[in-house]
N, C-alpha and C positions, 0 to 999 in steps of 0.2 A: 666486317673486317676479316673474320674467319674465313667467311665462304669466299671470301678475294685470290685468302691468302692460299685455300686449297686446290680456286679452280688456275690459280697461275701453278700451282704446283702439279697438278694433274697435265695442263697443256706443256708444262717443260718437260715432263716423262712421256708425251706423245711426240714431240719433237726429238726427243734422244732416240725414241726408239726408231723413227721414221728412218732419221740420221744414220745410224746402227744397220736399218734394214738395207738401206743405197748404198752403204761403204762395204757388208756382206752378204755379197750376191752370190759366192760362191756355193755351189754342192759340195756337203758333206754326207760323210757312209756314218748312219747312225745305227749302232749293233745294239740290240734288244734281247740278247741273248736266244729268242726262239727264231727271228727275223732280223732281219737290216734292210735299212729307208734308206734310199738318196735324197735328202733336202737341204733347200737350201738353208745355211746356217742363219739368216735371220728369222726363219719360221719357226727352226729349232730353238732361237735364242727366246723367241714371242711364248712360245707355247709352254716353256720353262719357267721363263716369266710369273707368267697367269697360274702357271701350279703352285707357284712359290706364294703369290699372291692368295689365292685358295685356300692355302693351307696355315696361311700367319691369319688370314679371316677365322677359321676354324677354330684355331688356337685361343684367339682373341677372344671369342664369342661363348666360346667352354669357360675363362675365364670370369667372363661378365655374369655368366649364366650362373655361375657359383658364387661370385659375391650378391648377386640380387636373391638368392636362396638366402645367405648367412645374413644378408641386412633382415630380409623380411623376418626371419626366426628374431633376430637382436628388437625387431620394431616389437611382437609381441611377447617378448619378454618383458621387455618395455615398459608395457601396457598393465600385464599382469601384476610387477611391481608399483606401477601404481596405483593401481585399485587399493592393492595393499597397504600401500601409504595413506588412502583417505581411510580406508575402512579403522587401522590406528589412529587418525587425527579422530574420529568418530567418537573412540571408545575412550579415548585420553580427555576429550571433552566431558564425556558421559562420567568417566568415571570422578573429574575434577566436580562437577557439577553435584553427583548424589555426595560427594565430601563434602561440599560445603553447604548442603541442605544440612546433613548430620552434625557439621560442626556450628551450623547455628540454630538446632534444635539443642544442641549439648549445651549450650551459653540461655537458650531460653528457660530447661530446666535448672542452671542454676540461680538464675535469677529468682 
């Protein structure tokens, strides 16, 4: 259902832009401050586009890239804490265990 939903989303922004490119046909004077293009404004429009598009990936993917860093640190943290945890249920048994050898050697010497 996803991949439905993004490839009608991707062909409706190929349509707009097609759209966009036949309704400006016009040449514009694009000043670059060292140089200036005459193009037509839906190449300019496409190629702005795609930068735009480029750099929200960028962004995105800086982001992803830092949360799968903070998950992986949080997973062995995790882990470490657990060990911890058995290594205490360990010692908590250990230590219930020689209490009650002692306290029923304490009950055999007073018998």
């Amino acid at each position: 259902m996803l991949k439905l939903f993004s490839l009608l989303f991707i062909i409706s922004f190929l349509i707009i832009g097609v759209v966009l490119g036949v309704l400006n046909p016009t040449s514009v004077e694009l000043n670059l401050l060292i140089t200036s293009v005459n193009l037509p404004l839906s190449v300019i429009m496409a190629v702005l586009f795609i930068i735009g598009l480029v750099v929200g990936a960028a962004i995105i993917s800086m982001q992803v890239i830092r949360l799968r860093w903070i998950v992986r640190q949080k997973t062995k943290q995790n882990l470490k804490l657990s060990d911890q945890i058995i290594q205490l249920k360990k010692a908590n048994i250990q230590v219930k265990e020689s209490s009650t050898k002692e306290s029923n050697q304490l009950v055999s010497l007073e018998k």
